[in-house]
C-alpha positions as a LaTeX table, in Angstrom:
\begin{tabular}{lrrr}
\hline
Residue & $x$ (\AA) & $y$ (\AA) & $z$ (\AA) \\
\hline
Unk1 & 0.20 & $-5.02$ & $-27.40$ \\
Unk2 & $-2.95$ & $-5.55$ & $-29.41$ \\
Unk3 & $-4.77$ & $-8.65$ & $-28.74$ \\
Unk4 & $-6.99$ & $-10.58$ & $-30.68$ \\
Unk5 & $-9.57$ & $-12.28$ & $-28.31$ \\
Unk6 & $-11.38$ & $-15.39$ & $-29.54$ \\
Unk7 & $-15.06$ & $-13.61$ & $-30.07$ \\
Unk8 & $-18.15$ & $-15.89$ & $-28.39$ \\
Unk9 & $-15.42$ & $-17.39$ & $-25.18$ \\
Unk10 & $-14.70$ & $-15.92$ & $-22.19$ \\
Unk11 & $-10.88$ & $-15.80$ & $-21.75$ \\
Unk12 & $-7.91$ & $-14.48$ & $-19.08$ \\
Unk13 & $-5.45$ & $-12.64$ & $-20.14$ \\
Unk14 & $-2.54$ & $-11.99$ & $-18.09$ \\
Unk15 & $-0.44$ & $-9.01$ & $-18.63$ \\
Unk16 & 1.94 & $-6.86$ & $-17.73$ \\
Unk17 & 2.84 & $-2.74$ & $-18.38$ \\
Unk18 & 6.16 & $-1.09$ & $-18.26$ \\
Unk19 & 5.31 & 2.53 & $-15.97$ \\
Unk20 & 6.99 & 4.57 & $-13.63$ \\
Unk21 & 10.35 & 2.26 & $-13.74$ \\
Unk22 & 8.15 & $-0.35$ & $-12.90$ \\
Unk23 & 6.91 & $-3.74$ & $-14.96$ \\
Unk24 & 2.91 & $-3.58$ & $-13.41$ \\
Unk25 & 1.30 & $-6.97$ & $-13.73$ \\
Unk26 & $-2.80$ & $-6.80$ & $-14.19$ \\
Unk27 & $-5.56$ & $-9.60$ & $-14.93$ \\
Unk28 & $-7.96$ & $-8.80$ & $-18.03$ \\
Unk29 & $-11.32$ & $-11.28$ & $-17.50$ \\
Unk30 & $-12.92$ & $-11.04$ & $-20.99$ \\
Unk31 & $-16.98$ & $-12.18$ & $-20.94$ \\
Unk32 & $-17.72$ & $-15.22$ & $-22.86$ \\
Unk33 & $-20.50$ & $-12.26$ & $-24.53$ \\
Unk34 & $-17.55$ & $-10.06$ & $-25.70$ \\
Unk35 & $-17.70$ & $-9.61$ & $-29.54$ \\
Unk36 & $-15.01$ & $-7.48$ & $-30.26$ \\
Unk37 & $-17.44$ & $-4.60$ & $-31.30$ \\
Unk38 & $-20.11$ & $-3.80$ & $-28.48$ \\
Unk39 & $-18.36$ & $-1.44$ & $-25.79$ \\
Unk40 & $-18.41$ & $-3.12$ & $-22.40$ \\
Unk41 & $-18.34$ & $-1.73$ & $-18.28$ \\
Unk42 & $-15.08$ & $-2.36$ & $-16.89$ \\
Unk43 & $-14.84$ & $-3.47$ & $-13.35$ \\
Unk44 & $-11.53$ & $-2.59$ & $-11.56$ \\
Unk45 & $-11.10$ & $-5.38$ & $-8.49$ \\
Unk46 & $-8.40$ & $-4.12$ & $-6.66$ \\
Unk47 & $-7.27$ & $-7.16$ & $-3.60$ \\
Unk48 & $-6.12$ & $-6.60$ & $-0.04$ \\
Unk49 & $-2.80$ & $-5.26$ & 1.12 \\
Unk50 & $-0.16$ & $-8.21$ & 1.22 \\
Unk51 & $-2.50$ & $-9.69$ & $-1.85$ \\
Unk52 & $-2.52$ & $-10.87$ & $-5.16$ \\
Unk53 & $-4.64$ & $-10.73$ & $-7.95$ \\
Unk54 & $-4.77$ & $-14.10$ & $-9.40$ \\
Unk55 & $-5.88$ & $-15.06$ & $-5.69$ \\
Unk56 & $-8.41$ & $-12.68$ & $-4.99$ \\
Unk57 & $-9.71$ & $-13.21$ & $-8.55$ \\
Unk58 & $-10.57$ & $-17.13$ & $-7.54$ \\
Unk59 & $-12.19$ & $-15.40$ & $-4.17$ \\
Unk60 & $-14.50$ & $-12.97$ & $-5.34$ \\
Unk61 & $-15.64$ & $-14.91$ & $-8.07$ \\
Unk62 & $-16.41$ & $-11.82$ & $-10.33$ \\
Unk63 & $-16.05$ & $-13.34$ & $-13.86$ \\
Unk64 & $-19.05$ & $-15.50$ & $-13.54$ \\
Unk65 & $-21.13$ & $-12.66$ & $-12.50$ \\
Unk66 & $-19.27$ & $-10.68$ & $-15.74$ \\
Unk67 & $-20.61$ & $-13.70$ & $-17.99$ \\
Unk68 & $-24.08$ & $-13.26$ & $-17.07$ \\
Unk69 & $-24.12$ & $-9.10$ & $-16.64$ \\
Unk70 & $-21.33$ & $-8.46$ & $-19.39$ \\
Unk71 & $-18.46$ & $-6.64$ & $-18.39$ \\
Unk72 & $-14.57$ & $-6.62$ & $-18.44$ \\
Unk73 & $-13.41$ & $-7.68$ & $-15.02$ \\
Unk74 & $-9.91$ & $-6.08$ & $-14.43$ \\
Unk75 & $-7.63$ & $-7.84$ & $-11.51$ \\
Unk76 & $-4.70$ & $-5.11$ & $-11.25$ \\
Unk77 & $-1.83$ & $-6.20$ & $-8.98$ \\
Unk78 & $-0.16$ & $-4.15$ & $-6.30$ \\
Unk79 & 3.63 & $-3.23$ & $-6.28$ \\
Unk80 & 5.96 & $-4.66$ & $-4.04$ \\
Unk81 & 6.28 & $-2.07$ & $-1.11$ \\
Unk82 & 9.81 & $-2.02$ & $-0.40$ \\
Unk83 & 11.01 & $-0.55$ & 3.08 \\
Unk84 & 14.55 & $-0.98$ & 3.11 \\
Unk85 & 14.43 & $-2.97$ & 6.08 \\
Unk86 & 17.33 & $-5.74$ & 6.18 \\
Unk87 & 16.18 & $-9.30$ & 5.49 \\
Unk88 & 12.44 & $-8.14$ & 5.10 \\
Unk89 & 9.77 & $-9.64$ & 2.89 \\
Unk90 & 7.95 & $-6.52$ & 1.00 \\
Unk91 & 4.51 & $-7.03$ & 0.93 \\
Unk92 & 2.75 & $-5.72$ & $-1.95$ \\
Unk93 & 0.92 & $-2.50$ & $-1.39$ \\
Unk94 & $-1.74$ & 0.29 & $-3.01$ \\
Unk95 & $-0.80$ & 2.99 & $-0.79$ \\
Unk96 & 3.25 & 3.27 & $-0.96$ \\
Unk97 & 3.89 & 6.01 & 1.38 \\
Unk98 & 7.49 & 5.44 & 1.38 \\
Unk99 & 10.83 & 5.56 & 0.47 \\
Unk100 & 8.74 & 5.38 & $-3.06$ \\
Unk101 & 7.58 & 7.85 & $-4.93$ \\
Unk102 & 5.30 & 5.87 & $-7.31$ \\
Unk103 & 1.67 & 6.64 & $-7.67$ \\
Unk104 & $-1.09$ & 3.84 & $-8.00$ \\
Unk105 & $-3.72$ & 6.24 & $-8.77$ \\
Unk106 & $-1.33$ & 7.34 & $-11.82$ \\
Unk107 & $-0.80$ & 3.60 & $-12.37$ \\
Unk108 & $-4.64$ & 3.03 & $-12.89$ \\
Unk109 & $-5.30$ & 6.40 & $-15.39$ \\
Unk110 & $-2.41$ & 4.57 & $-17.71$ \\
Unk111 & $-4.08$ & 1.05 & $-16.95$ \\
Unk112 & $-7.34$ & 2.19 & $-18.62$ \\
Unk113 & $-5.54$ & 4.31 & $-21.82$ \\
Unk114 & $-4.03$ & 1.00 & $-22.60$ \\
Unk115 & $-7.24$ & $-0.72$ & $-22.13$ \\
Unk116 & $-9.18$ & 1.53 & $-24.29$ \\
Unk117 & $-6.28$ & 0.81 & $-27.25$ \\
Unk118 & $-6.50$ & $-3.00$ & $-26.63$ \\
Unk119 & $-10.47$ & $-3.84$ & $-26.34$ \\
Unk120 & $-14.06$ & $-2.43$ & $-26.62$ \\
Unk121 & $-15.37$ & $-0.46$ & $-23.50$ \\
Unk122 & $-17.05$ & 1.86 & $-21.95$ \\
Unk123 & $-15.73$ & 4.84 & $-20.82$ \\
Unk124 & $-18.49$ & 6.38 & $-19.42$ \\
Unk125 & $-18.94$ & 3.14 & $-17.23$ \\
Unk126 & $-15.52$ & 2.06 & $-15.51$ \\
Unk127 & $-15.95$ & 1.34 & $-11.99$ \\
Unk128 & $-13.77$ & 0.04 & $-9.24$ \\
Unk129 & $-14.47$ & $-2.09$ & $-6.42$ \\
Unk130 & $-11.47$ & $-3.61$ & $-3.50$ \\
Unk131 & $-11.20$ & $-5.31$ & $-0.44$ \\
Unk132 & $-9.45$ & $-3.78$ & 2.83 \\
Unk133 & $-6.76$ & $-1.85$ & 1.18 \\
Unk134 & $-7.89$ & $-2.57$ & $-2.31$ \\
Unk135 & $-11.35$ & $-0.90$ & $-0.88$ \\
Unk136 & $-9.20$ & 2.17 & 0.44 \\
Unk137 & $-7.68$ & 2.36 & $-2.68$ \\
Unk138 & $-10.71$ & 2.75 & $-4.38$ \\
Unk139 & $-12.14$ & 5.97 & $-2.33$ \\
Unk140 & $-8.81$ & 6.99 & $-3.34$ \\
Unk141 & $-9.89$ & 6.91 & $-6.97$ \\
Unk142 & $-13.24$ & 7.84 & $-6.28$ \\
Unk143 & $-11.44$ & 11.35 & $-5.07$ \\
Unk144 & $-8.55$ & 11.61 & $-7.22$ \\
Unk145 & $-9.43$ & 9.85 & $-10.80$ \\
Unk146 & $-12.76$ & 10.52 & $-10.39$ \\
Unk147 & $-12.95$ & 11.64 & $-14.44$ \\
Unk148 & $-12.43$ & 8.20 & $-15.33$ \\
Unk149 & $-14.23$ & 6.09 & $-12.45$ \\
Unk150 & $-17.74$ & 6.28 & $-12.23$ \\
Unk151 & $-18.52$ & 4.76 & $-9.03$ \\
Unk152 & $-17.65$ & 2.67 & $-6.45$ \\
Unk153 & $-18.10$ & 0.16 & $-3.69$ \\
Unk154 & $-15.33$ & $-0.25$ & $-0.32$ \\
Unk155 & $-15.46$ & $-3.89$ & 1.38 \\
Unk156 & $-14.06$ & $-4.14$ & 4.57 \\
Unk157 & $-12.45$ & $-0.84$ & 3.81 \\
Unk158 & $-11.89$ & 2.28 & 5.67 \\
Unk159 & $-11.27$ & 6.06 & 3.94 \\
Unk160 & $-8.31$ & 8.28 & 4.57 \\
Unk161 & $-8.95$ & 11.27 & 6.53 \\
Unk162 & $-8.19$ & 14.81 & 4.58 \\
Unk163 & $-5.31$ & 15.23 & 6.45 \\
Unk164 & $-3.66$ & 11.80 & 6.35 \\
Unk165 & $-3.64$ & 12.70 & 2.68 \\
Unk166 & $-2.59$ & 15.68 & 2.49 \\
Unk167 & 0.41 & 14.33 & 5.09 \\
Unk168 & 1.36 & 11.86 & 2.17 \\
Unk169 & 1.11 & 14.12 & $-0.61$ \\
Unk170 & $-1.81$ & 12.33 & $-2.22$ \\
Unk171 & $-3.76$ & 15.76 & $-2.45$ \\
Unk172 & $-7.20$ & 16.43 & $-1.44$ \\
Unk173 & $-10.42$ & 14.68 & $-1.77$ \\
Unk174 & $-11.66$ & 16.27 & $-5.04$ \\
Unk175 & $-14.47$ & 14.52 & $-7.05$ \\
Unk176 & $-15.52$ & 16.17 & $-9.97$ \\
Unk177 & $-19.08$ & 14.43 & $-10.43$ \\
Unk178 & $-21.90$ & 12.79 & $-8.58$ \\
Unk179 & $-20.19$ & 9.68 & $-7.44$ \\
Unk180 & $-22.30$ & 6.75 & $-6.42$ \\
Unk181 & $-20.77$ & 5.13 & $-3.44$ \\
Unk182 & $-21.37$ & 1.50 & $-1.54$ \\
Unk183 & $-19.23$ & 0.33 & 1.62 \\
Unk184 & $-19.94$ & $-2.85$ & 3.16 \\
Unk185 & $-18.21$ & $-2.55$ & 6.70 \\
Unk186 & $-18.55$ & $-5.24$ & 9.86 \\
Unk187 & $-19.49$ & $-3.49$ & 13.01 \\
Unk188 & $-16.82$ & $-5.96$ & 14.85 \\
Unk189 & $-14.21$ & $-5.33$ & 12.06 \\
Unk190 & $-10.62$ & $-5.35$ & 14.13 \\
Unk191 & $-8.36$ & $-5.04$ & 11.16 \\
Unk192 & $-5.63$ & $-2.09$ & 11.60 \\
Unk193 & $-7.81$ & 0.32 & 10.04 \\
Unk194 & $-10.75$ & $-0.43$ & 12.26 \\
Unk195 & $-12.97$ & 0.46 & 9.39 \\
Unk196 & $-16.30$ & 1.00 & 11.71 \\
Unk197 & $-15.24$ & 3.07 & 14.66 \\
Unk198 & $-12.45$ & 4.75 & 12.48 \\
Unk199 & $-9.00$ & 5.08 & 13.40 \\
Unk200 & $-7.96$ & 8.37 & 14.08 \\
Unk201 & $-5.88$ & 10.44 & 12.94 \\
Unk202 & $-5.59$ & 8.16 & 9.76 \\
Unk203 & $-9.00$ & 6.38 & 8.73 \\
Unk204 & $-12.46$ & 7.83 & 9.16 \\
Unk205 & $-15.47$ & 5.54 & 10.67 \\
Unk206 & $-18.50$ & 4.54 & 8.47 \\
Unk207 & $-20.83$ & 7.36 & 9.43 \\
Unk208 & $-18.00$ & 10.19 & 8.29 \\
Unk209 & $-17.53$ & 8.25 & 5.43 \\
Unk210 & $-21.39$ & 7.94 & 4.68 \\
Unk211 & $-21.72$ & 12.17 & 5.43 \\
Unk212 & $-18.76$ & 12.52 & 3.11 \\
Unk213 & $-20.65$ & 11.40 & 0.18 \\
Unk214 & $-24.38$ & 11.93 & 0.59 \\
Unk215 & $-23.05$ & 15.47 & 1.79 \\
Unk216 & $-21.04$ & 16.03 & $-1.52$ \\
Unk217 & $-23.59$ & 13.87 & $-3.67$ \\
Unk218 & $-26.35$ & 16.25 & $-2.05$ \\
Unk219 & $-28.63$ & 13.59 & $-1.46$ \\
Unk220 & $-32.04$ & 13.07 & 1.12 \\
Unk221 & $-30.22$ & 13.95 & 4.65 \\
Unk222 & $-31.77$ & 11.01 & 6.19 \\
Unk223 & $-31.05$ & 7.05 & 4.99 \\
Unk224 & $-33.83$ & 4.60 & 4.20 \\
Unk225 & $-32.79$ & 1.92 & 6.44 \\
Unk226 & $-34.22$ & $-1.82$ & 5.86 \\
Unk227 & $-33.18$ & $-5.19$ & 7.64 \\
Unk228 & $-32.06$ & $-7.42$ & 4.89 \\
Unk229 & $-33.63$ & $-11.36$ & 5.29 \\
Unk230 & $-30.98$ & $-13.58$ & 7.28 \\
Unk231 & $-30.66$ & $-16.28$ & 5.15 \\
Unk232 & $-27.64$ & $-18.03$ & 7.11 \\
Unk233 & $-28.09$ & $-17.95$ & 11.08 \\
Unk234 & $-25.30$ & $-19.96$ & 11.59 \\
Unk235 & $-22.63$ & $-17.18$ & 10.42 \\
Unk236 & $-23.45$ & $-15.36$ & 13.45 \\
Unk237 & $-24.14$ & $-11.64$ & 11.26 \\
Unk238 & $-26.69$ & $-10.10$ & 9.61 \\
Unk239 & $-27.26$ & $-7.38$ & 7.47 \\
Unk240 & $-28.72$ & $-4.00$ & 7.61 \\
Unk241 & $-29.14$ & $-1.93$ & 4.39 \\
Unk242 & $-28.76$ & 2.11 & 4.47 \\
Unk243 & $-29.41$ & 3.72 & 1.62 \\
Unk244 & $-29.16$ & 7.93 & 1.10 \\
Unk245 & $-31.26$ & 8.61 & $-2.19$ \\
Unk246 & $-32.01$ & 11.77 & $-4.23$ \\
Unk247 & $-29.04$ & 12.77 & $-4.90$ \\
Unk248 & $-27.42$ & 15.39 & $-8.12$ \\
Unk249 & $-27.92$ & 13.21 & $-11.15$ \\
Unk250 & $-30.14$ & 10.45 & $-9.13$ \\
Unk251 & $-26.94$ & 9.14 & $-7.76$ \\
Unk252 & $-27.40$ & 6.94 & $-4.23$ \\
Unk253 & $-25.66$ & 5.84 & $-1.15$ \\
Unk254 & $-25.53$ & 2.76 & 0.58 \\
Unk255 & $-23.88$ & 1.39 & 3.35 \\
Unk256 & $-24.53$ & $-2.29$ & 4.10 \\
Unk257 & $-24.06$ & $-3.07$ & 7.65 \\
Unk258 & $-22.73$ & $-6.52$ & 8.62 \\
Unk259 & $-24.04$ & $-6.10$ & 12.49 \\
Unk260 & $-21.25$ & $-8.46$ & 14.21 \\
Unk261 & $-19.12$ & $-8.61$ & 11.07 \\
Unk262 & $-15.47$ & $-8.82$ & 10.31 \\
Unk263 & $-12.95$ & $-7.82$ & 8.07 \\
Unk264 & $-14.21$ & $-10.40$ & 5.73 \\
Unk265 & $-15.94$ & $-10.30$ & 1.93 \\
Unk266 & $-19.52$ & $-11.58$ & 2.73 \\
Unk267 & $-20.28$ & $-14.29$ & 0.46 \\
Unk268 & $-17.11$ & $-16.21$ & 0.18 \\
Unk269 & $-17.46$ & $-19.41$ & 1.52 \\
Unk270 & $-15.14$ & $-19.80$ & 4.24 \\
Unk271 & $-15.29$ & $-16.35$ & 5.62 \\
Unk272 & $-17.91$ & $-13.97$ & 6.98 \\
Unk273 & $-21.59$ & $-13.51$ & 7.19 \\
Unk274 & $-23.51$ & $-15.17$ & 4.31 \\
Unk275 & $-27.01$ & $-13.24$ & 3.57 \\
Unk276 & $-25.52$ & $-11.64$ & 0.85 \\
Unk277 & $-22.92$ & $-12.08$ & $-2.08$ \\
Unk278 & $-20.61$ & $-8.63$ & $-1.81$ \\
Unk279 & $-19.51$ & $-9.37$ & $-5.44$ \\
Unk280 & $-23.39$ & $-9.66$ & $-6.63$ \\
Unk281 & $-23.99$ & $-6.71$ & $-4.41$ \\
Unk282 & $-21.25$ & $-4.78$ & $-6.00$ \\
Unk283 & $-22.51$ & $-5.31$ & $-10.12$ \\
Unk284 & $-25.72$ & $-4.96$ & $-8.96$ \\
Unk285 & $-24.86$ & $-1.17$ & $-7.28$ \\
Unk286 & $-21.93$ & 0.16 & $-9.85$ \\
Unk287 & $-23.77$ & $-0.99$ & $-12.85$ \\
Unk288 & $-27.16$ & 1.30 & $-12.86$ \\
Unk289 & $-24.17$ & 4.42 & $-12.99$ \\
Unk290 & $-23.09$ & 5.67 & $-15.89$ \\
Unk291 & $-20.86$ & 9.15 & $-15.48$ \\
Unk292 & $-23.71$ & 11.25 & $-15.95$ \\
Unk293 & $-25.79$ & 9.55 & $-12.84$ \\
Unk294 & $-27.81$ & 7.27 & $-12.78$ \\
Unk295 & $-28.49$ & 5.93 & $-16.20$ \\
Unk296 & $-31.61$ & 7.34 & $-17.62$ \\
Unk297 & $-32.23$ & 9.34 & $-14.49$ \\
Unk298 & $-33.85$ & 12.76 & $-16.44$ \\
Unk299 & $-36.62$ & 10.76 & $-18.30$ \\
Unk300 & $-37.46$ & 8.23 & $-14.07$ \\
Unk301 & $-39.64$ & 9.17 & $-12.07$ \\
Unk302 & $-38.63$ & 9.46 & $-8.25$ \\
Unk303 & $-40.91$ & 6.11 & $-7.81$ \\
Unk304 & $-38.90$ & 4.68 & $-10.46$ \\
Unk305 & $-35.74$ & 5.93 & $-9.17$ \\
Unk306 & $-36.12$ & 4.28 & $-5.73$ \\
Unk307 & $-37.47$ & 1.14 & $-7.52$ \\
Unk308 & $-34.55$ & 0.66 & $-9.92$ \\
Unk309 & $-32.22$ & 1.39 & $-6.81$ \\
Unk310 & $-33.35$ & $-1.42$ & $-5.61$ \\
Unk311 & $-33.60$ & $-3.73$ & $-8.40$ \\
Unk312 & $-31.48$ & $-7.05$ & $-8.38$ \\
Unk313 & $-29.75$ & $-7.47$ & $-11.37$ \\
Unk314 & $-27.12$ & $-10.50$ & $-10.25$ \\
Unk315 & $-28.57$ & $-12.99$ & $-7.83$ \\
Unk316 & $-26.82$ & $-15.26$ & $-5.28$ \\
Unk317 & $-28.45$ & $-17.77$ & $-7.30$ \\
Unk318 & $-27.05$ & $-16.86$ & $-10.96$ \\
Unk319 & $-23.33$ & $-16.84$ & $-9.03$ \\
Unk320 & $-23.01$ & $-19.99$ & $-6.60$ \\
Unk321 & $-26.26$ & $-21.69$ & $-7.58$ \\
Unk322 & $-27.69$ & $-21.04$ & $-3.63$ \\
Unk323 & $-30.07$ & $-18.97$ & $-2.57$ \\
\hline
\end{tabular}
C-alpha cells in the first residue's frame, strides 16, 4: 500500500502486513517535519511481553521527541503466542519458542522493505529500541539483523545467553559491524529475567552483557563512570552512567545504572526513578550512529569524540516540559 502523507503534519498510521501466514499489525508515527522527500532515521519501539503497541506508544512518549529530532517512530506489535493450552489467554510475544515456527527477526527485515517502498528513510540509520522483552528482542536484532539495524538501546531488558539461542534455533550472536549499544537496567530489577544479576542458564547479567559489546566493538577496556545529578529524591533511585569509548568506527557503550531500580522505563510518570527520560536518553544515544560508526567519526578528534558522546540532543525539557 502506498500512502500519501499530508506533508508539514505529523500523522499515525496504523497498519497491518500479511507474512509468514500471519496478518502483523505495526504503528508508523510520521514527524510533523516529514516532507515526503528528505530521508528520515527510523526508530523501531518494540513493547514488553504481554504488550501492545498502541499502549506503549502513549507510554514512552517517542513521537514528541520524533517532532523535535525528526525521525519515523515505528510501534511494531507482537504476535499472539499461542501454547495450546485449553482455555488459555495467549499473550502476545517477540520470542515464540514454541509450538510456532515464526520468526520476529524475519518479521522486522520485511517490516523495513515495506517501509522503504512506502516513505522516505534512512537506511543507513534504522535503530531499535524495547522494553523488557521488546529490549531482548532488540539484542536479538542487534545480533541477527544487524545489516539493517544500526544500533541499539535495552530497557529493563536482559540478553540471551549463546546457548539459550542456539537451544531455540535462533542461531548465534553474529554482528557484522560496530554496533553501538545502551542498556538501562535497575540493580533491584525482579522481573523473570532478572536483568542485573542474570538468570542463568537463559539471560546474561549487565556486566556480560557490557563485555559482550565493548569486547566485540573493541573499545577502551575500562568504562568512564560518572554519577548522573538526582533530580527526583523522592523516587528512591538514582543513576550512574558507564560509558566504554574508543571503539572500531568511534562506536560507544553505555550502561545506565538505575542503583535501586526496577523493571520500570525511567521517565514515565507513574513508574520508576525520574533523573532521566529513557526515551530522551535513547534518541539522544542511537541518533549520533549511522552504519558506518559514529557519524563523522574519521574527520573528530578523540576530544571531540568524547564531547559529542556526550552531547544532549533531546532534553527532559523539550519532551514533558520539566526539568
Amino acid at each position: 500500500i502506498i500512502l500519501f502523507p499530508f506533508i508539514g503534519f505529523s500523522q499515525i498510521f496504523n497498519q497491518t502486513m500479511f507474512f509468514d501466514g500471519l496478518n502483523r499489525e505495526y504503528i508508523v508515527y510520521l514527524p510533523s517535519n516529514y516532507d515526503g522527500v528528505t530521508n528520515f532515521p527510523v526508530l523501531f519501539n518494540f513493547h514488553g511481553g504481554s504488550g501492545y503497541a498502541n499502549d506503549f506508544m502513549l507510554m514512552v512518549e517517542m513521537n514528541n521527541i520524533a517532532d523535535t529530532a525528526g525521525f519515523i517512530a515505528v510501534y511494531p506489535q507482537a504476535a499472539l503466542d499461542i501454547d495450546g493450552t485449553p482455555g488459555s489467554i495467549p499473550p502476545t510475544s517477540w520470542l515464540h519458542k514454541a509450538p510456532t515456527t515464526h520468526n520476529d527477526v524475519n518479521f522486522v527485515s520485511a517490516l523495513i522493505d515495506t517501509l522503504k517502498i512506502n516513505y522516505n528513510i534512512d537506511s543507513t540509520r534504522i535503530y531499535a529500541c524495547g522494553y523488557s522483552e521488546g529490549g531482548i528482542f532488540s539484542y536479538e536484532l542487534a545480533c541477527r539483523l544487524n545489516n539493517k539495524i544500526v544500533a541499539i538501546v535495552s530497557v529493563s531488558g536482559s540478553m540471551l545467553t549463546e546457548s539459550f539461542r542456539t537451544d531455540y534455533g535462533f542461531g548465534s550472536c553474529s554482528p557484522s559491524h560496530p554496533t553501538a549499544v545502551m542498556l538501562i537496567p535497575g540493580t533491584d530489577d525482579d522481573s523473570y529475567h532478572a536483568m542485573y544479576s542474570g538468570f542463568a542458564p537463559y539471560y546474561l547479567s549487565v556486566n556480560e552483557i557490557t563485555n559482550y559489546w565493548s569486547n566485540y566493538n573493541n573499545t577502551d577496556q575500562n568504562p568512564i563512570v560518572t554519577s548522573l545529578p538526582n533530580f527526583n529524591t523522592s523516587d528512591g533511585s538514582s543513576i550512574e552512567r558507564k560509558e566504554w569509548i574508543n571503539g572500531t568506527n568511534c562506536v560507544s557503550v553505555v550502561e545506565l545504572k538505575v542503583d535501586s531500580g526496577g523493571h520500570d522505563w525511567p521517565g514515565h510518570s507513574f513508574l520508576g526513578n525520574m533523573d532521566i527520560s529513557a526515551s530522551a536518553e535513547i534518541w539522544n544515544f542511537v541518533s549520533k550512529f549511522n552504519i558506518d560508526g559514529l557519524i563523522d567519526c574519521n574527520s573528530t578528534s578523540n576530544y571531540e569524540i568524547n564531547s559529542k558522546n556526550d552531547r544532549r540532543i533531546i532534553s527532559v525539557s523539550d519532551i514533558f516540559g520539566r526539568q
